[in-house]
Steps between C-alpha positions, in 0.01 A plus 500: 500500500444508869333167505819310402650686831455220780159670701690518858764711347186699300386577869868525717698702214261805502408467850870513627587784227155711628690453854771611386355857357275497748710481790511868617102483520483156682662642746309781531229637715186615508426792288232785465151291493683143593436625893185723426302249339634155562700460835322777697198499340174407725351338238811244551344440811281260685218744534465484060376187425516348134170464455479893530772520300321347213174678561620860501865541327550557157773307495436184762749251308815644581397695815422146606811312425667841645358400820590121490853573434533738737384233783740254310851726509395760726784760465726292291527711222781260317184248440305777327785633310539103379140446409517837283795358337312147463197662344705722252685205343167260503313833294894505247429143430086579428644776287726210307170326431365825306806497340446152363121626411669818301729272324778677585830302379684544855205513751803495742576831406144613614557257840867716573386872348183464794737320785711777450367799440557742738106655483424161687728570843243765612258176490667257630750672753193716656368262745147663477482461141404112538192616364616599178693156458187324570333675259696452232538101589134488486436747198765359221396111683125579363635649143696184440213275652297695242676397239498158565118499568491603133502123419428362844211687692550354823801716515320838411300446832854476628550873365210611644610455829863623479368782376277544764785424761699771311272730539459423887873567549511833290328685285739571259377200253167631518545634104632111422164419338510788235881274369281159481245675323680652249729157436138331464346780321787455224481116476095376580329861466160440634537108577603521860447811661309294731853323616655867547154678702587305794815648524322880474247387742828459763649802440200709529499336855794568537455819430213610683662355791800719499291850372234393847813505708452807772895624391370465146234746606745732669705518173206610320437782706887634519493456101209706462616765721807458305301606210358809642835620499622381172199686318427833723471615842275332754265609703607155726771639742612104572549460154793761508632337864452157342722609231773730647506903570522747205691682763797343675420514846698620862459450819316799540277468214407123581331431833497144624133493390621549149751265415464172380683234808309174381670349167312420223464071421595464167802617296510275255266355176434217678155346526365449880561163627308534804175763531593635820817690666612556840878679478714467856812713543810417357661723719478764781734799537638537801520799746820593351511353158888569540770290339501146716529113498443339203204396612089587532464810727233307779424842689161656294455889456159555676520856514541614188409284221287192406624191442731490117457200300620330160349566164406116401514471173131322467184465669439233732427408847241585699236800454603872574342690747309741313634864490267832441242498274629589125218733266445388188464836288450467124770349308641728226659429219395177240382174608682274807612247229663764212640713789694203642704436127817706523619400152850635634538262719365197326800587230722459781398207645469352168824632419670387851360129414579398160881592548569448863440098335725559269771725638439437879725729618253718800430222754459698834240392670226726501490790202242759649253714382662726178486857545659564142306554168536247260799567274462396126643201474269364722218636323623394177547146660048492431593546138759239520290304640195550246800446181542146712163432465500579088786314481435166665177502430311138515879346632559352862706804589225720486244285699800473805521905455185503568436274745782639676322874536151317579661381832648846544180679507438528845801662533485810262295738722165427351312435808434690803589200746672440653711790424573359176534864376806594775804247426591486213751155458636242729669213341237224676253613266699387217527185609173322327590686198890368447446199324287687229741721506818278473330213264499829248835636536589098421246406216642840333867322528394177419397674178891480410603132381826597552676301830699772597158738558507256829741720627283808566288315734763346677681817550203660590402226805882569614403814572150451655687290709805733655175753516353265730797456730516917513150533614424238761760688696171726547356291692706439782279735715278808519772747457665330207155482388381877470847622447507272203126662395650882588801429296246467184230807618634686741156640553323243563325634767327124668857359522711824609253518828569135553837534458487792754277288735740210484815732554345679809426130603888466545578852643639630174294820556720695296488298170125488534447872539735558205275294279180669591721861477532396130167473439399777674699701276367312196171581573569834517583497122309251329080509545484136371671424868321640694148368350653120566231348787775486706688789474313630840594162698849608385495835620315400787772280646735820357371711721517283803818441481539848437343565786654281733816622425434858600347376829874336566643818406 
């Protein structure tokens, strides 16, 4: 159907509708990690060359073209907001090619239900999340030059390399092999595994590159100490600092010794781009840190308190200077691998996933770690999910099912790194998984001969599209941003001490210390609060403020 539409209106239509959507976002500026790790990054700068790039990042492909863009539009964040929105709309029109190879009757419908969907803004409207588009472009790229190179072979070399470029701009379609090997498992059996090791052989670069990364390292170590508190008391007294007081702290029971004033890297499941970090204040509080000019303060505190910087959301940049010594007492409790599986909180991720394609109707920006226990319709969603697999069993539905959770894996908390077991869901994860996802909501409807069944998919695209429009208004800047996260988890303890950071940024002192009142008072009733990693940089900045506002008194 869409290749009796004349090409340049196949390109200009969607583009000028995506503008359209996407208009509150292109206009937009940088948010969270955009300035952290892109336009004040040092790596960004002369000093990093690309050859070093290459040699020591685990991700050197998009790092790379990160770099060369940023030397091409230099602060012009319009031009990045347009590429985004260029890249999305090439990977919709990939996506109509596996539509063509599922047979679906409307492909189209597969090309508008991914265009639209409002899981895909996070991607495409986040400036920093270039890498994800890449990765898809170069991931579903190597599945369909796979299936060509099932008759030609010259293009299965073809795969090979996307995959490998994939895998050089994220990690996230490391598990891509384990889909090609099942579709070849079910067609050739035995007859050419040697056309699919290739594709292992890459990912277990890949792979080792990301799990050698120094952050990658660092992760390890928090989610072990993690585990020593998860399975008894530790003899380790970082472990407990690492992972928040038992006790809520005071002034007076908290010297400046004790408290936590350097943020943690990561807050997020992402996998480490880059193998070093260097963090540089976001901001500085001022002598007064009283209501002002909406502007930065510029005068530092000196005589109080260290320097108080932004959680980035991922680890990249330039290595740490290392900090005191950790022991590393016995572990207690069963093995690294087991003690890293909260089965809780794979049911809601897996739960969050599956519908949010469907029924789209949480799109803030970032979700947060979940305090809550799972409730039991999300663990009944694993039985669902195992009746699915009796059900369709040996049908095309049930391979995209599955192919869908194979690329969700490294999201469900069952690694130690990079803090893959502390967020729980962010809607850029979903991205590789949506086509899956959305060819089997549509093979399930094309099921129905009858015409009018077209109108559940249509209806349903109408309303991934006006949930589009509502949530690139999130983007417009870093307040919009974490308000938009706070309004889903209030607690979400990374993004409220941004949020504070940015406030105190524009002399809204007040609003800042009311946010970080709240969760003082939250800690004081819930445990699960106070054992968040960052719970003590929240209470740190808490107290300061405290603090400072006494010292005006």
């Amino acid at each position: 159907m869409l290749r009796k539409v004349p090409k340049s209106l196949q390109v200009i239509g969607p583009f000028l509708l995506l503008i359209l959507l996407y208009w509150p976002a292109l206009t937009g500026t940088p948010i969270w990690d955009d300035n952290t790790f892109w336009f004040d990054d040092p790596v960004m700068g002369a000093s990093m060359s690309h050859m070093r790039i290459w040699q020591g990042f685990a991700w050197p492909l998009s790092v790379s073209i990160q770099k060369i863009l940023l030397s091409l539009f230099e602060r012009h964040y319009l031009w990045y907001h347009l590429l985004g929105l260029g890249l999305h709309l090439f990977n919709s029109f990939l996506v109509y090619r596996l539509g063509l190879f599922l047979k679906l009757r409307y492909p189209i419908l597969l090309f508008l239900a991914f265009l639209l969907h409002p899981a895909a803004v996070i991607t495409t409207a986040w400036m920093i999340q270039l890498k994800t588009l890449l990765c898809f472009s170069f991931a579903i790229g190597s599945f369909l030059a796979y299936l060509k190179g099932e008759n030609d072979r010259r293009w299965m070399i073809c795969s090979w390399l996307l995959f490998a470029a994939s895998i050089a701009s994220k990690s996230a379609s490391i598990p891509l092999p384990l889909t090609i090997l099942a579709m070849s498992w079910q067609k050739h059996r035995w007859h050419r595994l040697h056309l699919i090791l290739p594709f292992f052989l890459l990912a277990g670069w890949g792979t080792s590159r990301v799990l050698s990364s120094s952050i990658t390292a660092e992760g390890t170590e928090k989610a072990s100490k993690m585990t020593k508190l998860k399975f008894g008391p530790s003899d380790d007294f970082m472990a407990d600092k690492v992972a928040g007081p038992k006790v809520l702290p005071t002034r007076e029971t908290v010297p400046s010794s004790e408290v936590v004033t350097k943020p943690e890297v990561i807050t997020k499941p992402e996998v480490i781009t880059k193998p070093e970090v260097i963090t540089k204040p976001a901001v500085q509080l001022t002598n007064e840190l009283g209501p002002g000019p909406q502007e930065t303060p510029k005068t530092e505190v000196t005589s109080t308190y260290p320097e108080i910087q932004e959680i980035p959301a991922q680890g990249t940049g330039e290595k740490p200077t290392p900090g005191p010594e950790l022991s590393h007492s016995k572990v207690r409790g069963p093995p690294s691998f087991l003690s890293n599986i909260d089965v809780e909180l794979v049911a809601q991720t897996l739960n969050y996933y599956f519908w949010q394609v469907l029924l789209p109707i949480h799109n803030q920006p970032v979700k947060g770690p979940n305090y809550q226990r799972a409730q039991a319709i999300e663990l009944v969603h694993i039985l669902f999910l195992i009746l699915l697999i009796v059900i369709l069993w040996g049908t095309m539905e049930l391979g995209l099912i599955l192919a869908a959770h194979i690329l969700l894996l490294p999201f469900l908390g069952f690694l130690p790194a990079p803090f893959m077991n502390v967020t729980w869901v962010s809607d850029q994860h979903l991205y590789l998984a949506l086509p899956a996802l959305l060819g089997f909501w549509l093979l399930l409807i094309d099921r129905f001969m009858d015409p009018r069944v077209l109108l559940v998919p249509l209806a349903f695209i109408t309303l991934f599209t006006w949930r589009t429009r509502v949530a690139t208004e999130y983007y417009r800047t870093n307040i919009t941003f974490y308000e938009a996260s706070l309004d889903y988890n209030p607690i979400n303890l990374p993004i409220a001490y941004n949020i504070s950071i940015a406030w105190l940024t524009m002399g809204q002192v007040d609003r800042a210390r009311s946010k970080l009142e709240f969760l003082y008072q939250l800690g004081m009733e819930d445990a699960l609060v106070r054992e968040n990693i960052y719970f003590p940089l929240v209470m740190d900045l808490y107290l300061k403020l405290q603090d400072v506002s006494e010292d005006k008194k």
